[in-house]
C-alpha positions in Angstrom: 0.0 0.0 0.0 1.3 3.5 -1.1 2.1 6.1 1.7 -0.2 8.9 2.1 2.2 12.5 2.0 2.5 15.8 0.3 3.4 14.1 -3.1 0.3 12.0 -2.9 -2.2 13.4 -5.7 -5.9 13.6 -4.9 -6.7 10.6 -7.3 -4.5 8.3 -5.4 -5.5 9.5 -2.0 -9.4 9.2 -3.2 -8.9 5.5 -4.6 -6.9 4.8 -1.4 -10.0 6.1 0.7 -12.5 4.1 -1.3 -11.0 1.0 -0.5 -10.0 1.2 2.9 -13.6 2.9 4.1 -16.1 2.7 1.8 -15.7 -1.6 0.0 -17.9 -3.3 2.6 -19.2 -0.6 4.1 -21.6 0.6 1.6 -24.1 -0.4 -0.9 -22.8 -1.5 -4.6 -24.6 1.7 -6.1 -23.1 4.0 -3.8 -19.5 2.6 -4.7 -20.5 2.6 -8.5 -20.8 6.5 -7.4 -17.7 7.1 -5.8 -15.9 5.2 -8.6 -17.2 7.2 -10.9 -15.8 10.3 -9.1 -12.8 8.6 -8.9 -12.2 8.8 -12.6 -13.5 12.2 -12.9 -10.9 13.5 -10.9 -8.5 11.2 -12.6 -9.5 12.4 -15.8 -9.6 16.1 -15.1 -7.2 17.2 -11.8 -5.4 14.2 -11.6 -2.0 16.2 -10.6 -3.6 18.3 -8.0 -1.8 17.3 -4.6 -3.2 16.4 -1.6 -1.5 19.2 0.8 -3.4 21.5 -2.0 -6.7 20.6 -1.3 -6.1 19.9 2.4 -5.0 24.2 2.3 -7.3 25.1 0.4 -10.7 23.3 2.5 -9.3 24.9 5.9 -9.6 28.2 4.1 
């Protein structure tokens, strides 16, 4: 398993989240959802990193 830092982009920390709190915990549909965000972000700010998002949300 990759090691969440300041390098990690948001796609990788979002796919990492998926798996370790949402499989199991939620319905198939709901997954379908968030893996379908997944690849929006992937597809569209795939190199925006982590620490980024982190500043800018506790603005």
């Amino acid at each position: 398993m990759k090691r969440i830092d300041e390098e990690t982009t948001l796609p990788e920390y979002f796919k990492l989240w998926i798996k370790l709190y949402k499989v199991g915990a939620v319905r198939e549909v709901t997954l379908k959802k968030y893996r379908e965000t997944y690849h929006f972000i992937e597809n569209n700010i795939s190199n925006l990193k982590r620490q980024i998002v982190k500043f800018k949300l506790n603005i």
